[in-house]
C-alpha positions in Angstrom: 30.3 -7.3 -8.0 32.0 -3.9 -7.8 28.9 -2.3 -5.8 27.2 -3.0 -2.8 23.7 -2.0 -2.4 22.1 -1.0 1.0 18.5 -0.6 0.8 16.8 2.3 3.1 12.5 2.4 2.6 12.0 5.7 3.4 9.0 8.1 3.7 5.4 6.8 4.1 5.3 5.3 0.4 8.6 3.1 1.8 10.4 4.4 -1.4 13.8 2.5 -1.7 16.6 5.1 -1.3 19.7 3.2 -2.8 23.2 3.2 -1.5 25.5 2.4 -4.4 29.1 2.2 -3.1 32.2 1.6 -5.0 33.7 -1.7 -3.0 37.4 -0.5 -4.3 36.5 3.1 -2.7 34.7 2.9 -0.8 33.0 5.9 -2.2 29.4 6.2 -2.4 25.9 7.5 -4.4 23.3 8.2 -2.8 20.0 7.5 -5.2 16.3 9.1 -4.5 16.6 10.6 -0.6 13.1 11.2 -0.3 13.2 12.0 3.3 14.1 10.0 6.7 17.2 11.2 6.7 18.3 10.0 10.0 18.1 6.1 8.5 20.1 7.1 5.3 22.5 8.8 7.5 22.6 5.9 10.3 22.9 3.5 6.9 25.9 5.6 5.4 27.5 5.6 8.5 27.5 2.1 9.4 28.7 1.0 6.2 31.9 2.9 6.6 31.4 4.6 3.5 31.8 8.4 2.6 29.3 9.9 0.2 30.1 11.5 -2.9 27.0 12.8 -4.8 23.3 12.4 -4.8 21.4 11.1 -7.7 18.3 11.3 -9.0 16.1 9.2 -11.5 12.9 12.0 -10.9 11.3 14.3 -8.9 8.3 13.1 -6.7 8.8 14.2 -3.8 9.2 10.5 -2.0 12.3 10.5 -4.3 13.8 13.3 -3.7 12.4 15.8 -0.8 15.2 15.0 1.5 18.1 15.9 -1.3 19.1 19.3 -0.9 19.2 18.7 3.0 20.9 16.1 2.3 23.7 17.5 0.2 24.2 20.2 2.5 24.9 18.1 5.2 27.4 15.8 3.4 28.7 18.5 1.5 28.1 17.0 -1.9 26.6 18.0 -5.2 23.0 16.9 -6.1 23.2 14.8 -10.1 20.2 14.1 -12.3 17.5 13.9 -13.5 17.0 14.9 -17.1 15.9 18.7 -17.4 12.6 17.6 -18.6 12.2 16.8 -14.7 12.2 20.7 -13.7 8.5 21.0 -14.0 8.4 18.5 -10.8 11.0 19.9 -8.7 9.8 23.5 -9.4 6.5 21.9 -7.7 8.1 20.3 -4.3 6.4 22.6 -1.8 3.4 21.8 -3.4 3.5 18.2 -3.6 4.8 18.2 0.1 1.9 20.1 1.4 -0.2 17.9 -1.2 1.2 14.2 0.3 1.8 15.6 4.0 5.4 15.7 4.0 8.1 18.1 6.0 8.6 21.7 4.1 10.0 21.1 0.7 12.1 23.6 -1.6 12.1 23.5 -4.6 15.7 23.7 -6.0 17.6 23.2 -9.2 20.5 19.9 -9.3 24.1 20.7 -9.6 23.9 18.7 -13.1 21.0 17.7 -15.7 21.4 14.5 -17.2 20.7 13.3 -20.5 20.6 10.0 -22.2 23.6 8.3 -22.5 25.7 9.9 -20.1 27.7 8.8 -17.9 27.9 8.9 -13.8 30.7 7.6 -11.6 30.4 6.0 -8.2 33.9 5.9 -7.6 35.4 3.6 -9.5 32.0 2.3 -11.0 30.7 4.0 -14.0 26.3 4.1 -14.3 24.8 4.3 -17.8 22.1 6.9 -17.9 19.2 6.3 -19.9 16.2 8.8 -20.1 13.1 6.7 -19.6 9.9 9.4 -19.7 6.2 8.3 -19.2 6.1 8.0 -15.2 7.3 11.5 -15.6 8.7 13.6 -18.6 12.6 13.7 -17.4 12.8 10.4 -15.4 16.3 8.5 -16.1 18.1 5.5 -15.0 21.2 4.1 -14.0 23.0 0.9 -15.1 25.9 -0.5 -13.7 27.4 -2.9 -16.5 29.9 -4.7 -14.9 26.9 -5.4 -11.9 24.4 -6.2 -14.2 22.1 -4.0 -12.2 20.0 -0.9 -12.6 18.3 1.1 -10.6 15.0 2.2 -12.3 13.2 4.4 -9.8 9.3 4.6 -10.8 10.0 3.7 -14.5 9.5 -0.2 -13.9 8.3 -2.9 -10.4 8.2 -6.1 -9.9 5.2 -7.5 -11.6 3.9 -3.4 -12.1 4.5 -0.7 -13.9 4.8 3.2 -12.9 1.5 5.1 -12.9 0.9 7.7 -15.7 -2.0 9.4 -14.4 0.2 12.4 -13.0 0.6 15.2 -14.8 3.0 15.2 -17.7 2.8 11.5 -17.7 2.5 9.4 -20.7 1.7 5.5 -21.1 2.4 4.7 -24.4 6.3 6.4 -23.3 6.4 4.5 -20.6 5.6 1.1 -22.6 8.4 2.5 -25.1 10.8 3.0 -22.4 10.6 0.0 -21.0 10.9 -1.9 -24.0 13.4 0.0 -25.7 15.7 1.3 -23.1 15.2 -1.4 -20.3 14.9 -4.7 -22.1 17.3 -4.3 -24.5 20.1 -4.2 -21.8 19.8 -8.0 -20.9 17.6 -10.5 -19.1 20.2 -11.5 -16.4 19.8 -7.9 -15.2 18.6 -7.1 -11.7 16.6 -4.2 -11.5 15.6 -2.2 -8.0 12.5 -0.4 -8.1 11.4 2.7 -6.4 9.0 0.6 -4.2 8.9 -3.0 -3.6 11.1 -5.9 -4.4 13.7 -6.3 -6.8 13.5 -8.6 -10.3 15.1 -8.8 -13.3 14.2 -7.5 -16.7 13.8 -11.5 -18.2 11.6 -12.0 -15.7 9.4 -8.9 -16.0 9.5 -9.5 -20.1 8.3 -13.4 -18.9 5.4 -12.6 -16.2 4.7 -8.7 -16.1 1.1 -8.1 -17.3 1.1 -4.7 -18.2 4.9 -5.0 -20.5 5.6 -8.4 -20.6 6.4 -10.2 -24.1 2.5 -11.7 -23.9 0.8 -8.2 -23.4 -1.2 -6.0 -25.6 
């Protein structure tokens, strides 16, 4: 493995804000801080690490409300997601009065991504891939050499991610997951927004709603 994970469920939907840190760094990624800063911060800290960038697979505000304080605190630049996603964060203050969260800004990241690019943690180098139908701009990243992804609100643990929000699309979603998740390997581990982590063979095995034995 050349990351470690640390896990932080944060904000009343206990979305999993992801440490990825380069273990031959010792630089880190911060992914989705959707608020509770206090824990990310107490997390970063105690893992010795020193944070490098912020990056984001969308822009509900559990995933990202927390990111430009964030970023101002550590100093660091705010990466992702696609520009398709700009029609969310233009919305924060509305979805933060909407889910009773803290004031929320809305803001524009440092850097869109697109399909295919790259991001670095360090030493580590993330595949993006641009996975819409949970939203319209909602991307991934994929650590080869880990065999891991994280995969925000695209794909769970025996679930998919809703698509009754605006903008959202299900047959997208069903294509994304298929086409852009799948194809990247069965042995790969996969954390979620919410909930526990899987791998892609087993959600292609058991998952009702994108498995190999659905509709």
């Amino acid at each position: 493995m050349t990351l470690k994970v640390i896990l932080v469920p944060v904000t009343p939907f206990e979305q999993n804000c992801s440490i990825l840190i380069c273990q031959k760094t010792n630089q880190a990624a911060i992914v989705d801080p959707g608020g509770d800063l206090p824990k990310i911060l107490e997390a970063l800290e105690t893992s010795g690490a020193k944070a490098e960038k912020i990056l984001l697979t969308h822009g509900h505000v559990d995933h990202c409300a927390g990111a430009v304080e964030l970023a101002q605190r550590l100093g660091v630049e705010i990466i992702g997601p696609h520009e398709d996603e700009k029609f969310w964060l233009d919305q924060l203050p509305l979805q933060s009065q909407r889910f009773g969260f803290g004031a929320a800004e809305a803001f524009t990241p440092q850097q869109w991504l697109n399909d295919n690019d790259t991001v670095s943690v360090g030493a580590v180098q993330l595949l993006v891939k641009h996975c819409p139908g949970h939203t319209p701009g909602h991307v991934i990243f994929y650590s080869a050499d880990d065999r891991l992804a994280v995969v925000g609100d695209v794909l769970f643990a025996g679930s998919i991610g809703r698509t009754d929000f605006p903008r959202g699309n299900h047959a997208d979603l069903i294509r994304s997951i298929r086409e852009k998740l799948f194809p990247l390997g069965d042995d790969i581990t996969f954390i979620p927004g919410h909930g526990p982590n899987s791998t892609f063979g087993e959600e292609r095995q058991h998952n009702p709603y994108v498995g190999d034995g659905a509709n």
